[in-house]
C-alpha atoms as a printed R data frame, in Angstrom:
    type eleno elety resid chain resno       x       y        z
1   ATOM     1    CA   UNK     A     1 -73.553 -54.088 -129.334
2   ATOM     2    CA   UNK     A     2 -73.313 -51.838 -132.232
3   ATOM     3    CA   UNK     A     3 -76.999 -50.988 -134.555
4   ATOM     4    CA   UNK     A     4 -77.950 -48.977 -136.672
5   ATOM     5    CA   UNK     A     5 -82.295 -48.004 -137.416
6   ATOM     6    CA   UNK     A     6 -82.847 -48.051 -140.846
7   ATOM     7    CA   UNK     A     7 -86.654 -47.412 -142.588
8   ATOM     8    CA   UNK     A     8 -87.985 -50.033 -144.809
9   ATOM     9    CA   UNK     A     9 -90.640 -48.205 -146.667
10  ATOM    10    CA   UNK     A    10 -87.919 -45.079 -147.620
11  ATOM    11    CA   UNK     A    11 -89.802 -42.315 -145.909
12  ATOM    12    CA   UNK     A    12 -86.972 -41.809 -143.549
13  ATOM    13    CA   UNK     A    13 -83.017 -41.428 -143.749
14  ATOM    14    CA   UNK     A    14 -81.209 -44.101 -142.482
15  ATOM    15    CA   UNK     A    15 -79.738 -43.373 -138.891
16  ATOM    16    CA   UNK     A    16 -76.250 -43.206 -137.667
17  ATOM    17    CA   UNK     A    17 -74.402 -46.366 -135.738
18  ATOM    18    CA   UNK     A    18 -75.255 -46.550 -132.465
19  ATOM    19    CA   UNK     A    19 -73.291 -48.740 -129.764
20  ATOM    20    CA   UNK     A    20 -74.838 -50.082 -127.220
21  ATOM    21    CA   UNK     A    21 -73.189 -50.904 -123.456
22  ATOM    22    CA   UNK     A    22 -75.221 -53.124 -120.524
23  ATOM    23    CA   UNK     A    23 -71.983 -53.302 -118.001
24  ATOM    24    CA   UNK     A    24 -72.635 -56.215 -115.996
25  ATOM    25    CA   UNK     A    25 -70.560 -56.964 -112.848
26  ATOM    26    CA   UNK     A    26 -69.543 -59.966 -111.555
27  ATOM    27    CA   UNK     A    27 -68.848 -59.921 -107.754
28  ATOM    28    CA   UNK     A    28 -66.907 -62.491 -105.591
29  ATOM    29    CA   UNK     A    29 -66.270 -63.620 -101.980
30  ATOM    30    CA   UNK     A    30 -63.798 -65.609 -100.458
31  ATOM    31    CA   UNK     A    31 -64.508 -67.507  -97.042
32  ATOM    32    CA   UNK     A    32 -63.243 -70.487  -94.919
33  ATOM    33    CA   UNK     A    33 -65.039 -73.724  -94.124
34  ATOM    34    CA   UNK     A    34 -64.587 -77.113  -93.222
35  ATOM    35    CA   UNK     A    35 -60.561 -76.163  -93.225
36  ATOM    36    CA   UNK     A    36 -60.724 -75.298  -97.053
37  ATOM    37    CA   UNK     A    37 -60.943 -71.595  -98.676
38  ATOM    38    CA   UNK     A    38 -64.305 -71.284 -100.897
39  ATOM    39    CA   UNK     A    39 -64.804 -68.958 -103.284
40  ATOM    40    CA   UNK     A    40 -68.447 -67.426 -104.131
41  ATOM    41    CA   UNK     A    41 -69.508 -65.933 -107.471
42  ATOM    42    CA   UNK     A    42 -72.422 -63.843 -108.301
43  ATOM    43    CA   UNK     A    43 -73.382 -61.574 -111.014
44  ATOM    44    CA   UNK     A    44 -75.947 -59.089 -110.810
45  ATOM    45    CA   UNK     A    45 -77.854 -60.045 -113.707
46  ATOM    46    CA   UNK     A    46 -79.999 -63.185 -113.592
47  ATOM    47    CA   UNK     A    47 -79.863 -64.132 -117.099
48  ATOM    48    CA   UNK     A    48 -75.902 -64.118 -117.515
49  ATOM    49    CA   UNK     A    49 -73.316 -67.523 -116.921
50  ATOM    50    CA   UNK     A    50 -70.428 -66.742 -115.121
51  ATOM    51    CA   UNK     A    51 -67.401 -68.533 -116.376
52  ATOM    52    CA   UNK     A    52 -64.140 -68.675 -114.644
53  ATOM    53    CA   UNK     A    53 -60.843 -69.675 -114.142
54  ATOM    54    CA   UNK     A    54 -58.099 -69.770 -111.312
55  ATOM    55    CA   UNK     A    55 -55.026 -69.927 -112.910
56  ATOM    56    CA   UNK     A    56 -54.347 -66.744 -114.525
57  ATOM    57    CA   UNK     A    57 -55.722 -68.535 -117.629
58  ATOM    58    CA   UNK     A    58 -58.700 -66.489 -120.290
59  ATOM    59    CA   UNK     A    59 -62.320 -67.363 -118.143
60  ATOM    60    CA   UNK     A    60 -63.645 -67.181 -121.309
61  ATOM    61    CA   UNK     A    61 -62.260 -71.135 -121.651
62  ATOM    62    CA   UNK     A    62 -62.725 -71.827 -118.385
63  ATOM    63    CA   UNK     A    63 -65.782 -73.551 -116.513
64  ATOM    64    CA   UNK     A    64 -69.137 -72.629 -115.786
65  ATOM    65    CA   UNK     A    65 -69.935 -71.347 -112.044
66  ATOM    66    CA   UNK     A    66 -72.452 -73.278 -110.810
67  ATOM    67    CA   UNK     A    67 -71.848 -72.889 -106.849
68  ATOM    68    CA   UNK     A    68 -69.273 -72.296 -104.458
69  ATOM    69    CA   UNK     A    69 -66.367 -74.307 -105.396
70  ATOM    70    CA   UNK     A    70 -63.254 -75.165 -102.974
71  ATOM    71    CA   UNK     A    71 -60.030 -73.370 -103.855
72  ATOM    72    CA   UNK     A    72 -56.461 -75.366 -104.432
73  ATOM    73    CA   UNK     A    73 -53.718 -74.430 -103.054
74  ATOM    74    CA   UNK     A    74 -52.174 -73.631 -106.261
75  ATOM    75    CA   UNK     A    75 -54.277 -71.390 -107.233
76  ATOM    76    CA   UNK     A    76 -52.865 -67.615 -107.657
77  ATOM    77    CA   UNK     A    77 -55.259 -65.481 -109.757
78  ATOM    78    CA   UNK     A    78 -58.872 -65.658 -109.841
79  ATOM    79    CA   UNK     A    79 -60.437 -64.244 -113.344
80  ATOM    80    CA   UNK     A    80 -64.395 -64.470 -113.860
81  ATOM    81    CA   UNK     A    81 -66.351 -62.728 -116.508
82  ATOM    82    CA   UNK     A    82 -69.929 -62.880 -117.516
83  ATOM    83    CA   UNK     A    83 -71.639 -64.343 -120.181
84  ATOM    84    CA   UNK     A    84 -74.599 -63.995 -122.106
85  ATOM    85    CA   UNK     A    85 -75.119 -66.907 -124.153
86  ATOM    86    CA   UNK     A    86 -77.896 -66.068 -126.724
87  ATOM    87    CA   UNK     A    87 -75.875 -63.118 -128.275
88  ATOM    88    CA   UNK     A    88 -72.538 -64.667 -127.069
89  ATOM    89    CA   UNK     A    89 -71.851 -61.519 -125.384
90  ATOM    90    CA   UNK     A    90 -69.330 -61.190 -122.779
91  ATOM    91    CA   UNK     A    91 -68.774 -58.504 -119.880
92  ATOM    92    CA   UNK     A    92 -65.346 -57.202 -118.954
93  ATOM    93    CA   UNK     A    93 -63.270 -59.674 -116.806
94  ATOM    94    CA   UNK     A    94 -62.709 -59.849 -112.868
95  ATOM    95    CA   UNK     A    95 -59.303 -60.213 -111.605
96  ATOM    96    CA   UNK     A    96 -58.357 -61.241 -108.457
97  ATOM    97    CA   UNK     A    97 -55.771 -62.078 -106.522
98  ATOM    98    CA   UNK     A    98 -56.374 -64.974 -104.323
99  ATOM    99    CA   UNK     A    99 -55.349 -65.094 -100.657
100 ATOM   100    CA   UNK     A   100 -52.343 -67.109  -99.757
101 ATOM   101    CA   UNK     A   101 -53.132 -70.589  -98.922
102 ATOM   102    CA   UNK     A   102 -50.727 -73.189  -97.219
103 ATOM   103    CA   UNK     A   103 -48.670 -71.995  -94.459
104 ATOM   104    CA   UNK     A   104 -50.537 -68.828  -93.721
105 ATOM   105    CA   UNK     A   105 -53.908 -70.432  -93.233
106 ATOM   106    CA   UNK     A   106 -52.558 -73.640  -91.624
107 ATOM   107    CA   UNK     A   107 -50.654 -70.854  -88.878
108 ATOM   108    CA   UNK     A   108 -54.164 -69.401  -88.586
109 ATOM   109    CA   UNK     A   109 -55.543 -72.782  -87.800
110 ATOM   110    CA   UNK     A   110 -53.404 -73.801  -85.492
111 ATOM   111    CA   UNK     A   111 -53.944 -70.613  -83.155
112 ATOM   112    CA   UNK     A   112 -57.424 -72.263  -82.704
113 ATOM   113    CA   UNK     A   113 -58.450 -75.014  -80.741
114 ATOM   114    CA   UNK     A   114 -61.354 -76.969  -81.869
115 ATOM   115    CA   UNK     A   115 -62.018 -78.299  -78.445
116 ATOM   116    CA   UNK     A   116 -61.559 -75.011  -75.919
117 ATOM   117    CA   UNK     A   117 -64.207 -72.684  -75.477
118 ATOM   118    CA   UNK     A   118 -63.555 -69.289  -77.678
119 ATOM   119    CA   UNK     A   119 -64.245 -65.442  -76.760
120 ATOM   120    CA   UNK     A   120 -64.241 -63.001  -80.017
121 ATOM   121    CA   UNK     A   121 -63.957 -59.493  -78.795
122 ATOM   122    CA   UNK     A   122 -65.407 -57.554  -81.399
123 ATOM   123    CA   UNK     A   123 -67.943 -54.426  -80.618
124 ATOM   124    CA   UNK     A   124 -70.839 -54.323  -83.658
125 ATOM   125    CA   UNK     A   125 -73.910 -52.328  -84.529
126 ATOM   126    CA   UNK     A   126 -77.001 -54.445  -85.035
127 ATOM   127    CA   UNK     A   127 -78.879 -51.554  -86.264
128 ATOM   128    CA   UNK     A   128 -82.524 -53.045  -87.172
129 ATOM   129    CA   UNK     A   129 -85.388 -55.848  -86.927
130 ATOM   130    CA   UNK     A   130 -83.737 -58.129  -89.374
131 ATOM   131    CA   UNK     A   131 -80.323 -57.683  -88.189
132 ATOM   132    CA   UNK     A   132 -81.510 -58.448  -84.622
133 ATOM   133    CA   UNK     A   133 -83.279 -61.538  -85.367
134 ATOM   134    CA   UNK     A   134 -80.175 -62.925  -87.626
135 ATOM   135    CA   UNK     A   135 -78.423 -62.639  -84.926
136 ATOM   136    CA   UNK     A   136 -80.736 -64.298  -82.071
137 ATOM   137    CA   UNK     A   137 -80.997 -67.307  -85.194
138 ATOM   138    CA   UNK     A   138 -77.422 -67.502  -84.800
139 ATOM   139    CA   UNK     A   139 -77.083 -67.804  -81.173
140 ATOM   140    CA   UNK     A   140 -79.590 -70.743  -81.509
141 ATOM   141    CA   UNK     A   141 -77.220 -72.476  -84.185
142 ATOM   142    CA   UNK     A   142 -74.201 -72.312  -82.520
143 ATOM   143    CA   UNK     A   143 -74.787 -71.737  -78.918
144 ATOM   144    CA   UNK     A   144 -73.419 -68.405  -79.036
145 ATOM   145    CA   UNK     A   145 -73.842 -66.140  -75.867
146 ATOM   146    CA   UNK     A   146 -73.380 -62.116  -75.850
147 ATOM   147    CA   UNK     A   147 -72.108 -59.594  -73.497
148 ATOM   148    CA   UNK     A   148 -74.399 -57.067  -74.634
149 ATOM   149    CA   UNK     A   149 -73.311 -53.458  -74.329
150 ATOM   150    CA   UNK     A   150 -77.183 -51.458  -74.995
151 ATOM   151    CA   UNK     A   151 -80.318 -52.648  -76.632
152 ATOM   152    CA   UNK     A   152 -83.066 -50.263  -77.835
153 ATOM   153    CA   UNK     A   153 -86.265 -50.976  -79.177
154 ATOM   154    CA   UNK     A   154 -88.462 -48.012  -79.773
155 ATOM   155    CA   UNK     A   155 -91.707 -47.266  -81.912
156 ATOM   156    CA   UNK     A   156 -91.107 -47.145  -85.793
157 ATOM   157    CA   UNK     A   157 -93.857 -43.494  -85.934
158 ATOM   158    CA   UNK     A   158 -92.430 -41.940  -82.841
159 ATOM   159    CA   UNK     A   159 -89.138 -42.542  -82.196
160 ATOM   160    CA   UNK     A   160 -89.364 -40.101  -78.926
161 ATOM   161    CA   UNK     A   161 -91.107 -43.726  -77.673
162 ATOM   162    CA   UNK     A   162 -88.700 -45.895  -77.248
163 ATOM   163    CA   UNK     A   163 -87.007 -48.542  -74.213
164 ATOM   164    CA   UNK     A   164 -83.330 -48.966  -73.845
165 ATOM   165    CA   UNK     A   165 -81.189 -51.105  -71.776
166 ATOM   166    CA   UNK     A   166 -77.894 -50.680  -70.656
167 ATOM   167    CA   UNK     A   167 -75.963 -53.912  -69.833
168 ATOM   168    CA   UNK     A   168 -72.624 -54.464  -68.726
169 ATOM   169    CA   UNK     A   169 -71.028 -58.135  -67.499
170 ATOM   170    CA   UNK     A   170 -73.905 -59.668  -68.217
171 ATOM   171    CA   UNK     A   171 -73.703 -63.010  -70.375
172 ATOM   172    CA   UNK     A   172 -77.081 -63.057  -72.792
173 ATOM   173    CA   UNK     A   173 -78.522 -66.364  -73.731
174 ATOM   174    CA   UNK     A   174 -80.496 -66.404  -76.678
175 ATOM   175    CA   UNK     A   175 -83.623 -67.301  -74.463
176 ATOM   176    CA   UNK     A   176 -82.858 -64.425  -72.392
177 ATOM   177    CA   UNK     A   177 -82.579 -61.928  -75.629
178 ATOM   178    CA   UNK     A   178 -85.714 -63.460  -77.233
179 ATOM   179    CA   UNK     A   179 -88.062 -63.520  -74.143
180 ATOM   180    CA   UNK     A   180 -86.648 -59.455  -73.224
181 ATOM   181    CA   UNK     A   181 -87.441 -58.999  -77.087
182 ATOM   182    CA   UNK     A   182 -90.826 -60.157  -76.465
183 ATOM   183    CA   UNK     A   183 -91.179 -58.702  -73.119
184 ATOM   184    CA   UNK     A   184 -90.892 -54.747  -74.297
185 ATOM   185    CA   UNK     A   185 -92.625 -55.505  -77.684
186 ATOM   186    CA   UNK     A   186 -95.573 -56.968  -76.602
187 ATOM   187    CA   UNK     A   187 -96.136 -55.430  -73.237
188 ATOM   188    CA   UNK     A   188 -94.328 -52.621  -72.863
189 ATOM   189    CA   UNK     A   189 -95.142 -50.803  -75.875
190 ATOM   190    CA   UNK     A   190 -98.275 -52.927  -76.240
191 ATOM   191    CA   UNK     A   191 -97.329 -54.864  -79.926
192 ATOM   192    CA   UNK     A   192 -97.192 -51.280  -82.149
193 ATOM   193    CA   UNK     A   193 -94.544 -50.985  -84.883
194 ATOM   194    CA   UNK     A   194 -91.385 -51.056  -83.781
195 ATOM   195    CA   UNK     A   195 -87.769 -51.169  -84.574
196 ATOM   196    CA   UNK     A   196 -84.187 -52.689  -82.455
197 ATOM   197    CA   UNK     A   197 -80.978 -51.360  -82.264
198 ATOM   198    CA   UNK     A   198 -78.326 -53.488  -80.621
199 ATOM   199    CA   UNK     A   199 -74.341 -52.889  -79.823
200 ATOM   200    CA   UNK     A   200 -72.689 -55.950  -78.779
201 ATOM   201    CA   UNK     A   201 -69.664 -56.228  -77.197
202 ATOM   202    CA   UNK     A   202 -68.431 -59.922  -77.133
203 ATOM   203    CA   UNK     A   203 -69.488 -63.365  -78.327
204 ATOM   204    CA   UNK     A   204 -68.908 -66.368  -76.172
205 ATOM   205    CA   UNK     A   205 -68.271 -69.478  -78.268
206 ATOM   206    CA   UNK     A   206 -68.869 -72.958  -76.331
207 ATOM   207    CA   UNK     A   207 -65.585 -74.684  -78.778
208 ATOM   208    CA   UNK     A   208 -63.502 -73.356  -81.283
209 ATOM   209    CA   UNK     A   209 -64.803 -75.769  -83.628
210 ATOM   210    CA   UNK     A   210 -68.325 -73.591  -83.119
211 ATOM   211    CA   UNK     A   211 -66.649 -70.700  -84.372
212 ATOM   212    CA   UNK     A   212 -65.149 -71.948  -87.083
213 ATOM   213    CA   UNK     A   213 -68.701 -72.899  -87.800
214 ATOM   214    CA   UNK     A   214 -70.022 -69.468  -87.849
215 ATOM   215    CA   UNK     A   215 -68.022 -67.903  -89.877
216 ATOM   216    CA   UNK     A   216 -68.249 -70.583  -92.638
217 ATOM   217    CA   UNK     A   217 -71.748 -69.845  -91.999
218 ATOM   218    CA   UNK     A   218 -71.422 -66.110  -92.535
219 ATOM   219    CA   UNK     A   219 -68.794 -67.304  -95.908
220 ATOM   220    CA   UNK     A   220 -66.219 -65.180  -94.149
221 ATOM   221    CA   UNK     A   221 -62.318 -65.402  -93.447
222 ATOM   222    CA   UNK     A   222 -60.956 -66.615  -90.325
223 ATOM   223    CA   UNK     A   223 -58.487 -64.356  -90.845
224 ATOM   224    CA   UNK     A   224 -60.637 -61.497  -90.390
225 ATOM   225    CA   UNK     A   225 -61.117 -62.469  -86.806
226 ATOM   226    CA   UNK     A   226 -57.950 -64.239  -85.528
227 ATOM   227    CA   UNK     A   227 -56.333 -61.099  -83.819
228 ATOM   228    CA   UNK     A   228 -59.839 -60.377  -81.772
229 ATOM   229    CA   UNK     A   229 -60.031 -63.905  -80.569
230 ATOM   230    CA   UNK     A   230 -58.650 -65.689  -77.403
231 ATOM   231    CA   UNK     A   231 -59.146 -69.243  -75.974
């Protein structure tokens, strides 16, 4: 946007052109659910449409993003670019490319069984509170269980108070983590402020079919996973 401050009443000289620039991004996500690839748009201005396209064609013409929408599997090149509608302003266009679908994805598929029970072996950092709990609200969801490698829960204004337990082949129910949760919070270190760290080691899936759940849940790629998994 280009102005220019000019005084009405003559006392002052008119200024010099001025442009204007209010970059605003537009992100994107690609995930797997229900056997079909989504795509997820968001920009990180409220006020702004996002308009899009995915096939190669100007997103200024295309549609309006309204939620996640199902990729075909003709579609090559995602573009997206925001759009501010009472200035008809537009923001610089995304490109990208998006992942093969067809044979690549129905391979993936077929690696997993809907019916057999699944083990991802994947080591992760649940480093707070909120982390924690997402994950103990998963569990619940899906009947996940954990091998658990170390859980830590220690007091938020002195971290030299803390409790820590080391775990190894032991399968964690999401009762068990909730109730030990409980257990060191609330009478160990008598309900003050405190903070969980948690390093898991494994996730136990009851079906394949709960799995491919999850991640649709977490709008994620099977692909990400399907060289850490084994039925």
């Amino acid at each position: 946007m280009i102005f220019v401050c000019e005084d009405t009443t003559g006392k002052h000289e008119t200024g010099d052109c001025t442009k204007w620039t209010n970059k605003v991004n537009v992100q994107y996500n690609f995930y797997d659910a229900d056997g079909l690839k989504y795509c997820e748009l968001k920009a990180d201005n409220p006020k702004v449409k996002i308009k899009y396209t995915t096939d190669g064609s100007n997103p200024k013409e295309g549609g309006i993003y309204l939620e996640p929408f199902a990729i075909s599997k003709d579609a090559v090149l995602l573009q997206a670019v925001a759009y501010y509608e009472p200035v008809d302003l537009y923001g610089e266009v995304l490109s990208a490319a998006i992942p093969a679908f067809g044979k690549e994805p129905e391979k993936e598929e077929k690696k997993i069984d809907n019916d057999k029970p699944l083990i991802l072996q994947q080591r992760k950092s649940y480093g707070n509170n909120k982390a924690v709990y997402d994950l103990l609200t998963s569990m619940k969801k899906f009947g996940i269980t954990l091998e658990v490698e170390s859980l830590t829960i220690s007091d938020v204004n002195d971290p030299s108070r803390y409790i820590e337990i080391a775990s190894g082949g032991n399968t964690w129910t999401d009762s068990i983590l909730e109730k030990t949760l409980d257990n060191v919070r609330n009478v160990i270190l008598n309900g003050i402020e405190s903070d969980t760290v948690m390093q898991v080691e494994q996730y136990n899936f009851a079906t394949g079919e709960k799995f491919k759940d999850w991640v649709a849940d977490n709008k994620e790629e099977i692909s990400k996973y399907i060289n850490k998994v084994k039925q």
